[in-house]
C-alpha positions in Angstrom: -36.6 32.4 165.7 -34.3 35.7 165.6 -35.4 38.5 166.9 -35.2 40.2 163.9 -37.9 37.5 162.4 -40.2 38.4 165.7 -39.9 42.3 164.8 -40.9 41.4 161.1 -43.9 39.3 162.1 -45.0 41.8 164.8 -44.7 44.6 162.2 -46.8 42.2 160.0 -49.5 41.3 162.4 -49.8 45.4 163.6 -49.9 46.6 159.7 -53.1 43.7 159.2 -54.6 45.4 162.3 -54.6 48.9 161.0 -55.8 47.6 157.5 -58.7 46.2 158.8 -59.1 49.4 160.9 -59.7 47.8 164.3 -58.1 50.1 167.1 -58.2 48.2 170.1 -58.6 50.5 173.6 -57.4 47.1 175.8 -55.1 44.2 175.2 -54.8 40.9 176.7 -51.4 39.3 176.7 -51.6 35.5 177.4 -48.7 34.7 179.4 -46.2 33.8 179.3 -45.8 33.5 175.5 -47.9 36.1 174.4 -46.6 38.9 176.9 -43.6 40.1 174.3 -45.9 40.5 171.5 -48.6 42.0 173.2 -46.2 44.6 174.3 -44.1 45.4 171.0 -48.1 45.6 169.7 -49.4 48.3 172.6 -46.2 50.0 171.0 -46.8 49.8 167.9 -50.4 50.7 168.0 -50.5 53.1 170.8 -52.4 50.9 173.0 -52.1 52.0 176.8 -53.9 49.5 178.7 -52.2 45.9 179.1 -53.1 43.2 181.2 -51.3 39.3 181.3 -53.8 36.2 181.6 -52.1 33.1 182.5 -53.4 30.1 180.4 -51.6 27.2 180.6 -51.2 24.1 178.1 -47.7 23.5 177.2 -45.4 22.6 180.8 -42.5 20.6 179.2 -41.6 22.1 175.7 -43.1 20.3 172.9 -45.4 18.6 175.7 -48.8 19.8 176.1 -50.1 19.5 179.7 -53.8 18.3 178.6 -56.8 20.9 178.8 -55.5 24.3 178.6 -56.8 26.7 181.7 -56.7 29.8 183.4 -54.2 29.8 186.3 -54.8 33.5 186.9 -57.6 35.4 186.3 -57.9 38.9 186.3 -60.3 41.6 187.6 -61.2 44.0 185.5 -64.3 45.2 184.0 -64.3 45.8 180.3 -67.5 47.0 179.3 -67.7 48.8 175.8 -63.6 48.1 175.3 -62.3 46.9 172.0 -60.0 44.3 173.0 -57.3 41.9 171.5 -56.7 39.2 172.7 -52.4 38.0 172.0 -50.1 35.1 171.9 -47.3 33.9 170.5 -48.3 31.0 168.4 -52.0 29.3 167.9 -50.6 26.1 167.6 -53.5 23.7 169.2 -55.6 26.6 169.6 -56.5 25.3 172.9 -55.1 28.4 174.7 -56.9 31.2 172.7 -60.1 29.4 172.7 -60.1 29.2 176.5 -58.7 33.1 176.5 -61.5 34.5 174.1 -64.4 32.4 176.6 -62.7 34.1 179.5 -62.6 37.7 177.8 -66.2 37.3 176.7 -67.5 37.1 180.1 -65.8 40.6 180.9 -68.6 42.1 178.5 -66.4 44.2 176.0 -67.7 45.9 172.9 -65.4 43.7 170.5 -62.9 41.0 171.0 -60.4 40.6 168.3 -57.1 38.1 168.6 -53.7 38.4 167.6 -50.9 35.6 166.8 -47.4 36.1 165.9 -47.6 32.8 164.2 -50.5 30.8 163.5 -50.3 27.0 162.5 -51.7 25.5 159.9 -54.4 23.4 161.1 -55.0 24.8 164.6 -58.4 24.5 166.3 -58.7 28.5 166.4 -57.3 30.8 163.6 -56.6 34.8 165.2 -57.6 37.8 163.4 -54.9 38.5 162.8 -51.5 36.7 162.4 -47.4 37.6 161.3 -47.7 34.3 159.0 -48.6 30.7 158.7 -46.4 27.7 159.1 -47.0 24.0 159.1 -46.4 22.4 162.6 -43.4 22.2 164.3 -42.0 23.6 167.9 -40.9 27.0 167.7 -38.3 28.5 169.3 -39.0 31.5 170.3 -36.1 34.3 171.0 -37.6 35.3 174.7 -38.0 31.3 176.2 -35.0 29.6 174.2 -33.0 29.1 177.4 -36.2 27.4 178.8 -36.6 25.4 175.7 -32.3 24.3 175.5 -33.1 23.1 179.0 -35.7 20.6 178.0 -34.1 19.6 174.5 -30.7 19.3 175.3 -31.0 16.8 178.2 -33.5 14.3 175.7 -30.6 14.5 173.0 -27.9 13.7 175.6 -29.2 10.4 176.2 -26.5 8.1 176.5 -23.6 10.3 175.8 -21.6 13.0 176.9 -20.4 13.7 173.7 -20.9 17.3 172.6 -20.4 16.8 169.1 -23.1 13.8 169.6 -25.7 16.0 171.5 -25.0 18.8 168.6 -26.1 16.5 166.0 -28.7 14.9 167.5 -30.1 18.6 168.3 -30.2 18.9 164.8 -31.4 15.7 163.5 -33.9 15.4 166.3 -35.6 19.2 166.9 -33.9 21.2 164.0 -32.3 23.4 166.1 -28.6 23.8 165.5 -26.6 24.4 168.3 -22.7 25.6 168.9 -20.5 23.6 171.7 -20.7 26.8 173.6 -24.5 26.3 173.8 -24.4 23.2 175.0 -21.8 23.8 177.4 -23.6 27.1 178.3 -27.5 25.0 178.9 -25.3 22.2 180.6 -24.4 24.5 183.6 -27.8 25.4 183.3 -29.1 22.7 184.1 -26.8 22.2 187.4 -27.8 25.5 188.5 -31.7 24.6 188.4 -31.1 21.5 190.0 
C-alpha cells in the first residue's frame, strides 16, 4: 500500500464517521498497526485524547501467533467517553474483538471501531472502514521494512540469485520488488542479526 492509498482510505473511514455523526471524545489506537491511523484520524476529526493498546496476534508476518491478547493494558478511566476503537486491518477480527471486551470494561458512554481496511469474511466487521478487500497480507507503508525482512528470506530459499528472489517475491506474496530492495532488506537482515 502507498501512502497516498492510506491517506485516501483514512479520508474515507473519517468522512463515514462524520456521516453517521459520531464524534468520538477518546480514541484507542491498537498498536502497533493501528497507531498511524488512529493518529491521521484524531487529526482529521479533532480528537485530542489518544491512547495505544497493545494486542497482539500476528508475530511473524502473514503468521498469526494463536489467541490474540493484551500485552499492555492501560489505565485510564473512561466513564461517559465516546470512544473508537482503531486498527489497521480487521483481517481475523481476533484483535478488535479482544480490544472492544477490554474497552467495555473501562465503562464509556459508546464504543465505536474504526479499520482502514476490513476483510471480507473477518470474525468482526468495524463501524466504520476505508474499503473491503478479499484476503491477502497487506503491506502496509509504516511496517514494510518489517514485513521485507520476513518475506524476502522465505523467497531466498536456495538461491542467492537476486533476479530469482525478485520473482519469486512476486509469484509467491505479490509484492514486486527492485534489486535495490532486496539488496537494501539483505543488509537488513545482517544488521538485526
Amino acid at each position: 500500500m502507498s501512502w497516498e492509498l492510506f491517506e485516501k482510505l483514512a479520508m474515507n473511514v473519517a468522512n463515514s464517521i462524520r456521516q453517521d455523526g459520531f464524534q468520538p471524545d477518546f480514541m484507542v489506537g491498537l498498536a502497533r498497526g493501528g497507531w498511524v491511523l488512529s493518529r491521521v484520524l484524531c487529526d482529521f476529526l479533532g480528537v485530542k485524547d489518544l491512547v495505544s493498546l497493545k494486542v497482539e496476534h500476528w508475530g511473524v508476518t502473514a503468521t498469526p501467533d494463536g489467541k490474540a491478547q493484551i500485552k499492555y493494558p492501560f489505565d485510564i478511566d473512561l466513564t461517559g467517553k465516546n470512544v473508537l476503537v482503531v486498527d489497521d486491518i480487521t483481517d481475523t477480527g481476533e484483535s478488535m474483538l479482544v480490544a472492544v471486551e477490554y474497552v467495555k470494561s473501562k465503562n464509556p458512554a459508546s464504543i465505536k471501531t474504526a479499520a482502514l481496511r476490513h476483510i471480507d469474511g473477518s470474525k468482526f466487521t468495524p463501524d466504520y472502514y476505508g474499503d473491503v478487500i478479499s484476503w491477502r497480507w497487506v503491506v502496509f507503508p509504516w511496517n514494510f521494512v518489517e514485513d521485507m525482512c520476513n518475506l524476502v528470506p522465505k523467497a531466498s530459499e536456495d538461491t542467492n540469485s537476486l533476479d530469482e528472489i525478485k520473482k519469486r517475491m512476486k509469484e509467491r506474496f505479490n509484492v514486486d520488488l527492485s534489486t535495490e530492495q532486496i539488496e537494501s532488506i539483505n543488509e537488513e537482515l545482517k544488521r538485526r542479526k
